[in-house]
C-alpha positions as CSV (number, residue, x, y, z in Angstrom):
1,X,37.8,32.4,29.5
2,X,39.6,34.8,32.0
3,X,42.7,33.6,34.3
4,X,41.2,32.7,37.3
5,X,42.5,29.5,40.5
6,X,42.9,26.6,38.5
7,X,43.4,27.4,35.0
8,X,46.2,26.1,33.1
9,X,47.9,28.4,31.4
10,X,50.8,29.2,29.1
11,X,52.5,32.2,28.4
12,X,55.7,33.0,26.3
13,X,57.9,35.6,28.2
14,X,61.0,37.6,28.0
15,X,62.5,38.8,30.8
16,X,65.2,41.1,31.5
17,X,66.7,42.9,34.5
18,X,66.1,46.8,35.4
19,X,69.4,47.6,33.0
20,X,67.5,45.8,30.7
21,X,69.4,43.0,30.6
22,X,67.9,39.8,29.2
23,X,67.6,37.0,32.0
24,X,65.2,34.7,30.5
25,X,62.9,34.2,27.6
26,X,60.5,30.9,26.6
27,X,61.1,29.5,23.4
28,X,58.0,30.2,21.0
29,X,57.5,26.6,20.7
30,X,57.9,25.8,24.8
31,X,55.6,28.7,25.9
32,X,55.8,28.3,29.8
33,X,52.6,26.4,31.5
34,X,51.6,26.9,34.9
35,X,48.3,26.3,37.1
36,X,47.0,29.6,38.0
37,X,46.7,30.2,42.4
38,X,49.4,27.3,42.9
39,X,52.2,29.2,43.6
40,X,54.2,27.9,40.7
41,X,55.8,31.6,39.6
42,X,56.5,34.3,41.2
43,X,53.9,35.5,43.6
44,X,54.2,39.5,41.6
45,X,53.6,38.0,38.5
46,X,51.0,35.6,39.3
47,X,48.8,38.6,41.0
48,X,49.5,40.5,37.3
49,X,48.0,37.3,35.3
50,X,44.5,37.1,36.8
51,X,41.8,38.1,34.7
52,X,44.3,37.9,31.5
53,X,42.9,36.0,28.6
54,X,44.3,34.2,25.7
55,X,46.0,37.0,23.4
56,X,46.8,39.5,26.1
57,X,50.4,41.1,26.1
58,X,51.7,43.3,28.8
59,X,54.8,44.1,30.9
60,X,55.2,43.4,34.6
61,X,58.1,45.1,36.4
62,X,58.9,43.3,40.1
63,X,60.5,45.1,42.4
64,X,63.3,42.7,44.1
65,X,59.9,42.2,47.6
66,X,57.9,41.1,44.9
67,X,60.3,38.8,43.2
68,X,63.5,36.9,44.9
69,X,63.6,39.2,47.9
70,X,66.6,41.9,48.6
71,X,70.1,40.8,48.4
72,X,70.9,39.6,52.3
73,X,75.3,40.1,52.6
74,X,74.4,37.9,55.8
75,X,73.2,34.8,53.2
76,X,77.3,35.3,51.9
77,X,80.3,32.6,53.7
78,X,82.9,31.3,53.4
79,X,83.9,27.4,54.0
80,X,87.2,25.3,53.8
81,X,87.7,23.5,50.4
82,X,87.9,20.3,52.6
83,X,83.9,20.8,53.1
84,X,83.5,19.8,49.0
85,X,83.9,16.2,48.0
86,X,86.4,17.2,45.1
87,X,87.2,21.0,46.1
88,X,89.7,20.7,42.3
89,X,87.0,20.5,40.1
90,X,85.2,23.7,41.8
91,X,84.6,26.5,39.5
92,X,82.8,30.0,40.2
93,X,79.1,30.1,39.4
94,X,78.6,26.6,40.5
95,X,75.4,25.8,42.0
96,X,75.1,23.3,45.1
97,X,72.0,22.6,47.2
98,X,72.3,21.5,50.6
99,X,69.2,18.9,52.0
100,X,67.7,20.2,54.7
101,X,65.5,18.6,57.2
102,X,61.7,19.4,57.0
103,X,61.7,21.8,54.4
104,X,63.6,22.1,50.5
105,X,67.2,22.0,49.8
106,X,69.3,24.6,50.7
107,X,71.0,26.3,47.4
108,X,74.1,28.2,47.2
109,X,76.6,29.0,44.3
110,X,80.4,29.7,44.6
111,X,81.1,33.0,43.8
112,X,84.8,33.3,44.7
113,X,87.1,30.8,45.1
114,X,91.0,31.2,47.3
115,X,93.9,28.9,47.9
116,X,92.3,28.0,51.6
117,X,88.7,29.5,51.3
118,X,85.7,29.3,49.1
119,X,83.1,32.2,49.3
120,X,79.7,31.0,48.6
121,X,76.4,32.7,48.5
122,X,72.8,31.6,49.4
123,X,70.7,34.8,47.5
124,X,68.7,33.8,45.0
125,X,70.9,35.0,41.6
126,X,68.1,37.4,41.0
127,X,68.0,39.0,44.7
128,X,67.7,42.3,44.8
129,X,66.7,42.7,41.1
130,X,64.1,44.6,39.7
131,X,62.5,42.5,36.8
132,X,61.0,43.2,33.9
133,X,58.2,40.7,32.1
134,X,56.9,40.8,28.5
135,X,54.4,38.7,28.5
136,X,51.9,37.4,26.2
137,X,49.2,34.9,27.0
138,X,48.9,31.6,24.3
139,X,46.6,29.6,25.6
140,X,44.4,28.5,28.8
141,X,42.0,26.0,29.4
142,X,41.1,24.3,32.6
143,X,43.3,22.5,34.9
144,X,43.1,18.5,34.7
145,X,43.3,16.3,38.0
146,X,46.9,15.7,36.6
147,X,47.7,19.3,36.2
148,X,46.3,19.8,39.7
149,X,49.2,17.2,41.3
150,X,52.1,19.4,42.8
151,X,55.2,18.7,41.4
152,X,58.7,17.9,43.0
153,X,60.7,20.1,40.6
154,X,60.6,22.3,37.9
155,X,62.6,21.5,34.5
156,X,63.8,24.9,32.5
157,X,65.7,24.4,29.3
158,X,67.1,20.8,29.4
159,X,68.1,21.5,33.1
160,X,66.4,19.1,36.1
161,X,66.3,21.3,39.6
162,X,65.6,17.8,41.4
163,X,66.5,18.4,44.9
164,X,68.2,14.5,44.8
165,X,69.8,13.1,41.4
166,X,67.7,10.8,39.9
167,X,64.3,12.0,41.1
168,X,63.6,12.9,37.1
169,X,62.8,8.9,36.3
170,X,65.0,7.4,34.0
171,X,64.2,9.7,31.0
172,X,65.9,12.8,33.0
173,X,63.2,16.3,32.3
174,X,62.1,14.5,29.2
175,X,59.3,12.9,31.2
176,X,57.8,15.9,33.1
């Protein structure tokens, strides 16, 4: 079996930044799984993984177009601390997200924080990145009706990205 639309797939990954810094990297026992042609990875490395079968290892190096897009100075602000329900607790490297209407949250993370001003930014932490992927393909098989239903959110390490809090269910990412 080849990678093809509609294959469920995982791969274990490790994935650094183009100083070779390590970003990311599955745990050997929680290979990442995905449904192959539904947009649910990067569009770069998803066009890399077609054809790929169970065994494969290879690197794939995304220019920042291919990945999260070129860092955008226009995407940076700065807003009062009165705009933040509790502006003391506030630290840099937060992460908010923003609802917006007709389309997904709006995300931004603190990166500097003044006496009367908080600078945040809306770039993706990886824009303007080049990244780096060492892959290796575990398994595959083809995509159940369940696999096939989009989900809301995606859970990474423990961590919900559910746009509202509570959308996980009661057992938080433990039941996706």
């Amino acid at each position: 079996m080849k990678i093809a639309k509609d294959i469920f797939v995982e791969i274990n990954y490790t994935l650094t930044d183009g100083e070779g810094q390590l970003l990311d990297y599955t745990d050997a026992n929680k290979p990442f799984q995905y449904v192959h042609g539904h947009k649910q990875m990067l569009k770069g490395l998803e066009a890399q993984m077609g054809g790929k079968q169970t065994g494969d290892k290879f690197i794939v190096s995304l220019l920042p177009n291919d990945a999260y897009g070129e860092y955008d100075a226009g995407l940076v602000s700065t807003v009062a601390p009165e705009d933040f329900e509790d502006a003391q607790s506030l630290k840099v490297g937060m992460m908010f997200h923003i609802p917006q209407v007709g389309g997904p949250p709006q995300s931004f993370r603190i990166i500097k924080i003044e006496s009367h001003t908080i600078t945040v930014d809306a770039n993706h932490p990886l824009a303007g990145k080049t990244l780096n992927f060492d892959v290796e393909i575990m398994s595959m098989r083809q995509a159940t009706k369940e696999d096939l239903i989009p989900k809301k959110h995606v859970c990474r390490k423990g961590k919900c990205t559910c746009p509202k809090k509570g959308d996980c269910g009661d057992d938080g990412c433990k039941d996706h």
